[in-house]
PDB file of N, CA, C and O in Angstrom:
ATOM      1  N   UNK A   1       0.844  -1.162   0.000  1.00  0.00           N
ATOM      2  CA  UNK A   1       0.000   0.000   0.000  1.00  0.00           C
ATOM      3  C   UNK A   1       0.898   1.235   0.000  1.00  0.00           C
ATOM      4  O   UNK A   1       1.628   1.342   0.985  1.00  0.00           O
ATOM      5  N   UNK A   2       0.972   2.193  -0.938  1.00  0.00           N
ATOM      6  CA  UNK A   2       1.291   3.170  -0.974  1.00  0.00           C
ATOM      7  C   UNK A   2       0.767   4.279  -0.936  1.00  0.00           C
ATOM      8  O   UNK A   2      -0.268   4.366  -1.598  1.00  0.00           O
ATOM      9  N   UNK A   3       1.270   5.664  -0.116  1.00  0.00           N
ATOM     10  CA  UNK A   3       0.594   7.054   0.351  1.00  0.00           C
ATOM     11  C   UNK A   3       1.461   7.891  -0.756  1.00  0.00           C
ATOM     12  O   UNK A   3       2.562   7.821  -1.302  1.00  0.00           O
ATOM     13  N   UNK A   4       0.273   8.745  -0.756  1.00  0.00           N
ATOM     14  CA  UNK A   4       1.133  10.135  -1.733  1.00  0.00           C
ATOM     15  C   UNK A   4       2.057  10.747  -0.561  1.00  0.00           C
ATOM     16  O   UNK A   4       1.920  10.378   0.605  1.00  0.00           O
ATOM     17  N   UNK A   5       2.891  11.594  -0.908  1.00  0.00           N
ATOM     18  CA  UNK A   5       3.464  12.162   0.646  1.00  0.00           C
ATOM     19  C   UNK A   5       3.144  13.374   0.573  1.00  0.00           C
ATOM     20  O   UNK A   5       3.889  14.082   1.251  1.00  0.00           O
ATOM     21  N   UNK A   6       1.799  14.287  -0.334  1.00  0.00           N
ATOM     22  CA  UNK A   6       0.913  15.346   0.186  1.00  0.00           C
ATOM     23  C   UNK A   6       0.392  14.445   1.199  1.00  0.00           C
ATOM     24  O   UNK A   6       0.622  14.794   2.356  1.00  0.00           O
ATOM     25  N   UNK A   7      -0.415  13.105   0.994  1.00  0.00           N
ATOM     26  CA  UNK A   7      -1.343  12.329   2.199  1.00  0.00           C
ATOM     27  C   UNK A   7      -0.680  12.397   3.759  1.00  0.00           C
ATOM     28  O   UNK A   7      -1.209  12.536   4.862  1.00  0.00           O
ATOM     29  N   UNK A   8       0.617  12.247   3.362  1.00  0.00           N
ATOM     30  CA  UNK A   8       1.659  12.074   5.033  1.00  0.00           C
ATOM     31  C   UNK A   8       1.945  13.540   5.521  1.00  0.00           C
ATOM     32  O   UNK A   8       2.180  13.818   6.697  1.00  0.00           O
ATOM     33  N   UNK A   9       1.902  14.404   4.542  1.00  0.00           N
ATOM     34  CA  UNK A   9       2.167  15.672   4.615  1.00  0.00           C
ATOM     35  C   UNK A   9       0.750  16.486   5.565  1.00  0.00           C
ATOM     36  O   UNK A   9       0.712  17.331   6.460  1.00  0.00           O
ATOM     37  N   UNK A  10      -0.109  15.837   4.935  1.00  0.00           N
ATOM     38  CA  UNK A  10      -1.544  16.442   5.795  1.00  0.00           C
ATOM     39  C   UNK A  10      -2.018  15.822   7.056  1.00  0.00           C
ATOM     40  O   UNK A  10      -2.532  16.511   7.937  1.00  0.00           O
ATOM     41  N   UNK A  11      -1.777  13.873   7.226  1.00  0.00           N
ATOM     42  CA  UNK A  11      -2.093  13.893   8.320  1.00  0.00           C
ATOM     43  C   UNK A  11      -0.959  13.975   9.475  1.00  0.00           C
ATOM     44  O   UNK A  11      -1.293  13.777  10.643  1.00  0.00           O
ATOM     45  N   UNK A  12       0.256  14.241   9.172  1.00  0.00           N
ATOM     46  CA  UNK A  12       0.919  14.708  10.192  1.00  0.00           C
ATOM     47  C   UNK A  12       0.990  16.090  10.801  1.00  0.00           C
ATOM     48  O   UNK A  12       1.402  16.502  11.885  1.00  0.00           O
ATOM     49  N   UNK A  13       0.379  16.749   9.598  1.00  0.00           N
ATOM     50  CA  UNK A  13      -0.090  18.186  10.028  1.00  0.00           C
ATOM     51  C   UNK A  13      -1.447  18.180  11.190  1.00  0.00           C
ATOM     52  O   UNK A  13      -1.496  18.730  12.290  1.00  0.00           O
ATOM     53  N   UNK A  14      -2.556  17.295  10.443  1.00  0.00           N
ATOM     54  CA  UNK A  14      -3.994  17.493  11.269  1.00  0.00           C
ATOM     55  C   UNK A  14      -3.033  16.615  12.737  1.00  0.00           C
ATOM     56  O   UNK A  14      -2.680  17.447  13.573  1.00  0.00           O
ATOM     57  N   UNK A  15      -2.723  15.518  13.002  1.00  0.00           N
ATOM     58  CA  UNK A  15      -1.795  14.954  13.989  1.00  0.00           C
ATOM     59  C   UNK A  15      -1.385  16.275  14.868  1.00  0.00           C
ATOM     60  O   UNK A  15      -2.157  16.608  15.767  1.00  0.00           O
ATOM     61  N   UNK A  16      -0.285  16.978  14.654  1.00  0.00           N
ATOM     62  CA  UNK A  16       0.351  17.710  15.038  1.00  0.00           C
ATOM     63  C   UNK A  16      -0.906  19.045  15.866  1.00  0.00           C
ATOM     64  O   UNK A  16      -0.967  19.554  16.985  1.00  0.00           O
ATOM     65  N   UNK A  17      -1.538  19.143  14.890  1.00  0.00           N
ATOM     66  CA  UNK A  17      -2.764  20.383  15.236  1.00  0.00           C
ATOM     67  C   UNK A  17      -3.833  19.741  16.752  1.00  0.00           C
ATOM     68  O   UNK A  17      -4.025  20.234  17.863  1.00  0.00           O
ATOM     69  N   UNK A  18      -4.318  18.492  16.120  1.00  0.00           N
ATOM     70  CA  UNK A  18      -4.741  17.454  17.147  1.00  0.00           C
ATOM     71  C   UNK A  18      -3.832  17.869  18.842  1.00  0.00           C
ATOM     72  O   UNK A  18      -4.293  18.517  19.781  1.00  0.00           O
ATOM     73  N   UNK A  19      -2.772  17.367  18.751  1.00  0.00           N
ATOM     74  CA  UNK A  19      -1.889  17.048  19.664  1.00  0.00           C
ATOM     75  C   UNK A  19      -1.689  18.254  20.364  1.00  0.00           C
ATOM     76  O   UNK A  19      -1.601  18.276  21.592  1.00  0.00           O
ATOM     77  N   UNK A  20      -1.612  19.254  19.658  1.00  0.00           N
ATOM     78  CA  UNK A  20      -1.385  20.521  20.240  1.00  0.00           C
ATOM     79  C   UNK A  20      -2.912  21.303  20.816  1.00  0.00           C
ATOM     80  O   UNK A  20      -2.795  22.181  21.671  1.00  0.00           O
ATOM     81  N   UNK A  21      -4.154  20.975  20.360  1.00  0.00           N
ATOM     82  CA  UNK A  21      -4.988  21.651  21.225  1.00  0.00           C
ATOM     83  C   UNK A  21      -5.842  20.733  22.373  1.00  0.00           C
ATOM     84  O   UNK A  21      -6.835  21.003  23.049  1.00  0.00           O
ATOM     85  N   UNK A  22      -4.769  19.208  22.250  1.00  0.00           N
ATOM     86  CA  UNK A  22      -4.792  18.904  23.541  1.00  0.00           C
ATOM     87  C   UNK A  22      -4.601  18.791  24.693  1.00  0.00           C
ATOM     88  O   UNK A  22      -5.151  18.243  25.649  1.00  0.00           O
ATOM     89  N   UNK A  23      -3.171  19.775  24.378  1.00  0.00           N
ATOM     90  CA  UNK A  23      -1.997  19.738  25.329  1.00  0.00           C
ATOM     91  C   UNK A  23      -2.766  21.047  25.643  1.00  0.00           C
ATOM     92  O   UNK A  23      -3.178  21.055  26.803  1.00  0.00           O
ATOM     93  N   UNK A  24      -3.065  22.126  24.946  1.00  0.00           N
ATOM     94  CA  UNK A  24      -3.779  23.577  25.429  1.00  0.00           C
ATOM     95  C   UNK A  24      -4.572  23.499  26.229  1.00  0.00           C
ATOM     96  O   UNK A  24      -4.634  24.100  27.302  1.00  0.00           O
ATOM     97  N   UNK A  25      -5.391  22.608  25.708  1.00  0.00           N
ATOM     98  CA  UNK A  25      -6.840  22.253  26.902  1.00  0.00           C
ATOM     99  C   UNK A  25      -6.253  21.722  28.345  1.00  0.00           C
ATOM    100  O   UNK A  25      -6.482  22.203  29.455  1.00  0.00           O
ATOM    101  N   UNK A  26      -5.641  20.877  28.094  1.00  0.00           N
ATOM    102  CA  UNK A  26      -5.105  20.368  29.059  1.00  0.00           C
ATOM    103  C   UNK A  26      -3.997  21.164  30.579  1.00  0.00           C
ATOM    104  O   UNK A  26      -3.770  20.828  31.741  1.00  0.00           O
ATOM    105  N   UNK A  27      -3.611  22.243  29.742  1.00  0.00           N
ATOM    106  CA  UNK A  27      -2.232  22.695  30.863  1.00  0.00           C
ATOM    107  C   UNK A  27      -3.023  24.271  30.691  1.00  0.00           C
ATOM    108  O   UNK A  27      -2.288  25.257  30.652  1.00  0.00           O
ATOM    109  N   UNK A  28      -4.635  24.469  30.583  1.00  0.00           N
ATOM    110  CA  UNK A  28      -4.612  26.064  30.740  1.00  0.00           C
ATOM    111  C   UNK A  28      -4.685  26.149  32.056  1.00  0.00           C
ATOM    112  O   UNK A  28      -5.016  25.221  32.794  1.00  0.00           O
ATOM    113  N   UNK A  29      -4.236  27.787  32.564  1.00  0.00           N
ATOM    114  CA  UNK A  29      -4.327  28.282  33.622  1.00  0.00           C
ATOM    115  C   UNK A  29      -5.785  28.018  34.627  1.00  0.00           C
ATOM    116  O   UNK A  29      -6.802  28.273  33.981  1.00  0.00           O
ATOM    117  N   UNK A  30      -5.948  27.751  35.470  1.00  0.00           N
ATOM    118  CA  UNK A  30      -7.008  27.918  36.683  1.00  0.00           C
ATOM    119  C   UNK A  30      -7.935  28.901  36.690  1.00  0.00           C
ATOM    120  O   UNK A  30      -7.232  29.901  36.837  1.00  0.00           O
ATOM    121  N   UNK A  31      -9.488  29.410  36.603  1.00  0.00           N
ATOM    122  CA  UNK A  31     -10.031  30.282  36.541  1.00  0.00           C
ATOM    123  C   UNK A  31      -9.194  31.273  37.775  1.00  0.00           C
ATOM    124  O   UNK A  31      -8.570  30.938  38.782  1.00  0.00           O
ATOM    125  N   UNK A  32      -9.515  32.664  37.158  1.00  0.00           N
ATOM    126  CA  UNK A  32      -9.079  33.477  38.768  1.00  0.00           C
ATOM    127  C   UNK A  32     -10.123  33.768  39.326  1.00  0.00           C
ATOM    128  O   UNK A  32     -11.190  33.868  38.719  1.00  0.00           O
ATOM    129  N   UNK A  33      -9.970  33.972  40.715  1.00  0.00           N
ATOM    130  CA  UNK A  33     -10.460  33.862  41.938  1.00  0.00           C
ATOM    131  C   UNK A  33     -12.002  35.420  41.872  1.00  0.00           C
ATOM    132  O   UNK A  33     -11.961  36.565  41.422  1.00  0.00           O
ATOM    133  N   UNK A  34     -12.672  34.944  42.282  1.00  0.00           N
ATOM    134  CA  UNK A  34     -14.236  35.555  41.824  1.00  0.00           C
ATOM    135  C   UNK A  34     -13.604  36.855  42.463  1.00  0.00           C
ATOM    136  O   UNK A  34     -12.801  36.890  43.395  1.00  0.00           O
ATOM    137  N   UNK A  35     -14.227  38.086  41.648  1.00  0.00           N
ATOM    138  CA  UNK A  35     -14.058  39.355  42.124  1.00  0.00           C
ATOM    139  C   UNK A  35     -14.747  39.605  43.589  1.00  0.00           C
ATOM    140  O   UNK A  35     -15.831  39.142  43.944  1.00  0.00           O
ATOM    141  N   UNK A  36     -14.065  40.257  44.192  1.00  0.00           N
ATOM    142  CA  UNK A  36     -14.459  40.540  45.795  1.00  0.00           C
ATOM    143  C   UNK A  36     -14.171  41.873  46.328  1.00  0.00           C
ATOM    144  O   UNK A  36     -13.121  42.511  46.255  1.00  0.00           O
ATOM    145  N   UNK A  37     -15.897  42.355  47.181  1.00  0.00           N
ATOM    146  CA  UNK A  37     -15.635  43.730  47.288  1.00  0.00           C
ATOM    147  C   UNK A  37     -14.526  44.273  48.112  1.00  0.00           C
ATOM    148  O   UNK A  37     -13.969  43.724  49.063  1.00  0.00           O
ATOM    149  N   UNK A  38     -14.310  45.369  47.626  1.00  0.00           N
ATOM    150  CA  UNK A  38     -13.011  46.192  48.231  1.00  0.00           C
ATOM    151  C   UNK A  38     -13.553  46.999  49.232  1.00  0.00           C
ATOM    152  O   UNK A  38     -14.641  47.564  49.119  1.00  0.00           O
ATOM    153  N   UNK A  39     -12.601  47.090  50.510  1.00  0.00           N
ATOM    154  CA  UNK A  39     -12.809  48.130  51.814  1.00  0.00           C
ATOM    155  C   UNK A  39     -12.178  48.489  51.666  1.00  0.00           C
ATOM    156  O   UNK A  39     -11.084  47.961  51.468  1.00  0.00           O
ATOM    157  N   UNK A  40     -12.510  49.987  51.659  1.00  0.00           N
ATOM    158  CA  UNK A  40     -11.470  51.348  51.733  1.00  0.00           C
ATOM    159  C   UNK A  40     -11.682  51.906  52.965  1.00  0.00           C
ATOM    160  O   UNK A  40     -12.749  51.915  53.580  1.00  0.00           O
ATOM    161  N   UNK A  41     -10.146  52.586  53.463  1.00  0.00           N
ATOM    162  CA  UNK A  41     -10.288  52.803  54.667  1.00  0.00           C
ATOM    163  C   UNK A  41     -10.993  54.204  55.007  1.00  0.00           C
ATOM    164  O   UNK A  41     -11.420  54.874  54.067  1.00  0.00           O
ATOM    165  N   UNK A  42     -11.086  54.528  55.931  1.00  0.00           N
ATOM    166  CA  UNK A  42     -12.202  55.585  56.106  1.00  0.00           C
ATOM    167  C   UNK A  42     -11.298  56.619  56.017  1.00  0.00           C
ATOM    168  O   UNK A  42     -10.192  56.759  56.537  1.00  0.00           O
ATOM    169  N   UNK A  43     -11.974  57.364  55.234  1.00  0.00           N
ATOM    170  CA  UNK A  43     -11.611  59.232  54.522  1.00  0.00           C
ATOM    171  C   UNK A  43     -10.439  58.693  53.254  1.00  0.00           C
ATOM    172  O   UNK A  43      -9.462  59.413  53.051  1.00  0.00           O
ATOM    173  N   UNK A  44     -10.569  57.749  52.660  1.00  0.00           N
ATOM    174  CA  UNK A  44      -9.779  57.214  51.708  1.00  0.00           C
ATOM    175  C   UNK A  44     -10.806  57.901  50.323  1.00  0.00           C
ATOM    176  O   UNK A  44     -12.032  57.790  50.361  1.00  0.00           O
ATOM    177  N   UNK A  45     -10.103  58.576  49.189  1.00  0.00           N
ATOM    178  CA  UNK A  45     -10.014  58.917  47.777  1.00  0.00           C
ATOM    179  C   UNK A  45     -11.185  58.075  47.378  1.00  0.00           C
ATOM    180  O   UNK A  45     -11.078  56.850  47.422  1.00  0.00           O
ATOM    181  N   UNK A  46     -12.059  58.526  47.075  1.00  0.00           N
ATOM    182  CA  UNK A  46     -13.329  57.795  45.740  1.00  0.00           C
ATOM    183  C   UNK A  46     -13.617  58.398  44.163  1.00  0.00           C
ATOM    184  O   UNK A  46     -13.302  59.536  43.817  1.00  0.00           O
ATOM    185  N   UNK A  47     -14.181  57.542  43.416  1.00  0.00           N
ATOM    186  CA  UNK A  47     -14.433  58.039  42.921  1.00  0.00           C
ATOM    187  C   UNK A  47     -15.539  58.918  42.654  1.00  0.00           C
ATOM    188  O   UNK A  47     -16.083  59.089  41.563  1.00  0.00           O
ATOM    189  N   UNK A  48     -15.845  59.510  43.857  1.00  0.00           N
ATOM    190  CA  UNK A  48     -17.642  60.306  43.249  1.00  0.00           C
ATOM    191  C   UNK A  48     -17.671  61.545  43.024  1.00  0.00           C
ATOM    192  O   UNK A  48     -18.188  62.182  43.941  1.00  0.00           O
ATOM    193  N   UNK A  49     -17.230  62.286  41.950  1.00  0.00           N
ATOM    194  CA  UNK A  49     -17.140  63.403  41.453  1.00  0.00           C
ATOM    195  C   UNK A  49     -17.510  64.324  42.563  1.00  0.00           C
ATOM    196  O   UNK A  49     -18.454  63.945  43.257  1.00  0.00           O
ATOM    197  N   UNK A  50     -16.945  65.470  42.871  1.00  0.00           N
ATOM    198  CA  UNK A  50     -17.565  66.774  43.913  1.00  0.00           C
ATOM    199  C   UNK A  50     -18.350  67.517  42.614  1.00  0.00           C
ATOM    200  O   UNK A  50     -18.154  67.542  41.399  1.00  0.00           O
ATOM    201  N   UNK A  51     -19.391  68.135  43.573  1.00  0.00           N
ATOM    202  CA  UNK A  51     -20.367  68.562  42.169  1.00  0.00           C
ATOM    203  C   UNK A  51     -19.799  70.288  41.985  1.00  0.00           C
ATOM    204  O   UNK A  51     -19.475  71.075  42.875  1.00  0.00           O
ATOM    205  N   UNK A  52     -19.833  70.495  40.430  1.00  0.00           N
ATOM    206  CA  UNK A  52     -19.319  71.656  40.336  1.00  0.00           C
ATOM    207  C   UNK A  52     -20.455  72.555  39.303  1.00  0.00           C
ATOM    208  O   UNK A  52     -21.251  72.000  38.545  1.00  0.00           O
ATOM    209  N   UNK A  53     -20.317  74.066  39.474  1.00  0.00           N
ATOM    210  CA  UNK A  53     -21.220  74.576  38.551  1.00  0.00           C
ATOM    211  C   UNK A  53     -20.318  74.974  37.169  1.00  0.00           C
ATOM    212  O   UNK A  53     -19.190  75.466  37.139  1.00  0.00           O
ATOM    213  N   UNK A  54     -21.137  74.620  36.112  1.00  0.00           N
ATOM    214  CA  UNK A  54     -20.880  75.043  35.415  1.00  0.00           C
ATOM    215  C   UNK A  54     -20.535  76.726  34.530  1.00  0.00           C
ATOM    216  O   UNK A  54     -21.438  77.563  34.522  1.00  0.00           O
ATOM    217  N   UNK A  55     -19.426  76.977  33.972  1.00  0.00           N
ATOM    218  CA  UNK A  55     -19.473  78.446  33.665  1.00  0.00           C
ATOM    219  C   UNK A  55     -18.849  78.640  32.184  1.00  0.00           C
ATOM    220  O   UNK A  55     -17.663  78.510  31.881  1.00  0.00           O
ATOM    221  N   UNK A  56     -19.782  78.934  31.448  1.00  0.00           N
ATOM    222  CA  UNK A  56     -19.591  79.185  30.053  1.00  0.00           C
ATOM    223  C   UNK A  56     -18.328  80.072  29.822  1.00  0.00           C
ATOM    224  O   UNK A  56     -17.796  80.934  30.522  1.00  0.00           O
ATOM    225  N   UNK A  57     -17.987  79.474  28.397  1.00  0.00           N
ATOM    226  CA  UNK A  57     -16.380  80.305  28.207  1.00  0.00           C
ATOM    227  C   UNK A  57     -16.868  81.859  27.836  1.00  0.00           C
ATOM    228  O   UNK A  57     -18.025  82.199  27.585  1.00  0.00           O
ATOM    229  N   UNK A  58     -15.817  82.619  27.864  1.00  0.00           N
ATOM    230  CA  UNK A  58     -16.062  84.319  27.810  1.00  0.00           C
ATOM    231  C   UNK A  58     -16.597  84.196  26.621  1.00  0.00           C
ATOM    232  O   UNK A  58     -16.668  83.099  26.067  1.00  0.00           O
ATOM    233  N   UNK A  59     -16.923  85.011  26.225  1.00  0.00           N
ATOM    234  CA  UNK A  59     -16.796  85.383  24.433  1.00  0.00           C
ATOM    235  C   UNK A  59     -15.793  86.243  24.015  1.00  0.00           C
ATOM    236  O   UNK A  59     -15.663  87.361  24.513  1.00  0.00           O
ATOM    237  N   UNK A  60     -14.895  85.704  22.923  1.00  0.00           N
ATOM    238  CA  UNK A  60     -13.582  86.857  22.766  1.00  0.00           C
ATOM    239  C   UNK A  60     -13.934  87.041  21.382  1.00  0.00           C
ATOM    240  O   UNK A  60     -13.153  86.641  20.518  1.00  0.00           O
ATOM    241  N   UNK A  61     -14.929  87.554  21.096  1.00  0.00           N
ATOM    242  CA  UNK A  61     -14.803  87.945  19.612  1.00  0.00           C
ATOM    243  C   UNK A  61     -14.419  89.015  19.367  1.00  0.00           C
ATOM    244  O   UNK A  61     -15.122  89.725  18.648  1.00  0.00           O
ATOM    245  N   UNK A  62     -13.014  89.571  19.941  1.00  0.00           N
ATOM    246  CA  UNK A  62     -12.340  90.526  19.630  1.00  0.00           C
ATOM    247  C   UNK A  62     -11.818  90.777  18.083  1.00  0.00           C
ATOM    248  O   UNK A  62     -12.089  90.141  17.064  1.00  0.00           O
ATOM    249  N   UNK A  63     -11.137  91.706  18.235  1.00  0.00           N
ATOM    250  CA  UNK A  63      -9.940  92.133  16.718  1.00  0.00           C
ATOM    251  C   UNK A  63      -8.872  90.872  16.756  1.00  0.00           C
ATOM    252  O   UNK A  63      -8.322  90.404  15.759  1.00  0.00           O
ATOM    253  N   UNK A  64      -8.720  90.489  17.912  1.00  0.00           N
ATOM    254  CA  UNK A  64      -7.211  89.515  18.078  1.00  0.00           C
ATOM    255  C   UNK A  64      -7.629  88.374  18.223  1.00  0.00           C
ATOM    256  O   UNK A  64      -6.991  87.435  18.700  1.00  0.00           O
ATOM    257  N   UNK A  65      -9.412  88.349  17.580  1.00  0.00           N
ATOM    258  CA  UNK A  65      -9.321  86.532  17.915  1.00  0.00           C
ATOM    259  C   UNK A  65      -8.795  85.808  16.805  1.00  0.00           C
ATOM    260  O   UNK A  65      -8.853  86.072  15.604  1.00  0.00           O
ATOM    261  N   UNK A  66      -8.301  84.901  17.374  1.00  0.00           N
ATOM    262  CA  UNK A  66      -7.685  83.745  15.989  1.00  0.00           C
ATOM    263  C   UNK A  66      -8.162  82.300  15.729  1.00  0.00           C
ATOM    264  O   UNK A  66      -7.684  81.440  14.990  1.00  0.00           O
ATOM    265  N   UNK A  67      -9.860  82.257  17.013  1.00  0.00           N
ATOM    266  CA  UNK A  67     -10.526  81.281  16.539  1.00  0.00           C
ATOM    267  C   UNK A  67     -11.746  81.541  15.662  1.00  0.00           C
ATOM    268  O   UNK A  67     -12.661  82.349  15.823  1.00  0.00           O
ATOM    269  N   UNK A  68     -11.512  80.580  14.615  1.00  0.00           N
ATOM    270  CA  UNK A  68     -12.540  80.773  13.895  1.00  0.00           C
ATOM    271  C   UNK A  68     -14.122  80.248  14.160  1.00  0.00           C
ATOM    272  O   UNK A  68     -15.208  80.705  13.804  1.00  0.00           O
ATOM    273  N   UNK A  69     -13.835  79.381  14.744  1.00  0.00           N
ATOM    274  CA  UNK A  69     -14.943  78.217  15.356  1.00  0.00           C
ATOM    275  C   UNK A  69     -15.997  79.129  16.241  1.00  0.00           C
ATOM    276  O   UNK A  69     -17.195  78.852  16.175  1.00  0.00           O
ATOM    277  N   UNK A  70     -15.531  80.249  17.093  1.00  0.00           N
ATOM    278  CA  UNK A  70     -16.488  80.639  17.948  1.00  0.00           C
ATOM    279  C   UNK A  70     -17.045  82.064  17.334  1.00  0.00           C
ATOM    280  O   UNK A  70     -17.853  82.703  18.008  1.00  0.00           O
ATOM    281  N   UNK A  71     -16.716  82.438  16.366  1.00  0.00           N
ATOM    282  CA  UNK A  71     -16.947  83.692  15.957  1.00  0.00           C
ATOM    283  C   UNK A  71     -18.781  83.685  15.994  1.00  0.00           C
ATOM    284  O   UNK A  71     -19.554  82.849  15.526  1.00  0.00           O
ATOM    285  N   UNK A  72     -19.034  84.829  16.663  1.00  0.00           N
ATOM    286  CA  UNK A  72     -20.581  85.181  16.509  1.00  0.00           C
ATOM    287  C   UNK A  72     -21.074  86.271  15.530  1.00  0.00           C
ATOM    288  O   UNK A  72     -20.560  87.388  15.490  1.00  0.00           O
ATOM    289  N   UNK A  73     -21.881  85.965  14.910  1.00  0.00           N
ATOM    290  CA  UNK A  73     -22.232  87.239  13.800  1.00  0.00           C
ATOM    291  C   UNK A  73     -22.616  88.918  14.300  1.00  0.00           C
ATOM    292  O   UNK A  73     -23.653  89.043  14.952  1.00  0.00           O
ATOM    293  N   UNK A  74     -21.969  89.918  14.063  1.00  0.00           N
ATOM    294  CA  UNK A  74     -21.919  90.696  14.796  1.00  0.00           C
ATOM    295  C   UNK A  74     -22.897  91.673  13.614  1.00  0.00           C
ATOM    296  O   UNK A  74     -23.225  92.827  13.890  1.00  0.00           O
TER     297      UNK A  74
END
């Protein structure tokens, strides 16, 4: 019985592919450990924004402005 050696060429490839996503499955890492809430110590940094008011930019539609974007029709 004789093989083409594309035939040996492919199943030592599918072989090889085989072998290797058994060994993957096999040696992956351990799930990590379930997320768990955090205690911060008291008067410790958060994130909850301090509330601020808002204040619109000046209007400089002077002689010396050099933005074009805010120009108002005068």
């Amino acid at each position: 019985m004789s093989m083409r050696p594309l035939t040996i060429v492919l199943c030592a490839l599918a072989l090889a592919l085989g072998t290797a996503a058994v060994v993957a499955l096999l040696v992956r890492p351990p799930d990590p450990p379930a997320v768990q809430a955090i205690e911060l110590l008291p008067g410790a940094a958060t994130a909850t924004p301090t509330p601020t008011t808002f204040a619109p930019p000046e209007d400089d539609d002077g002689p010396d402005d050099d933005d074009p974007f805010d120009d108002d029709e005068q």
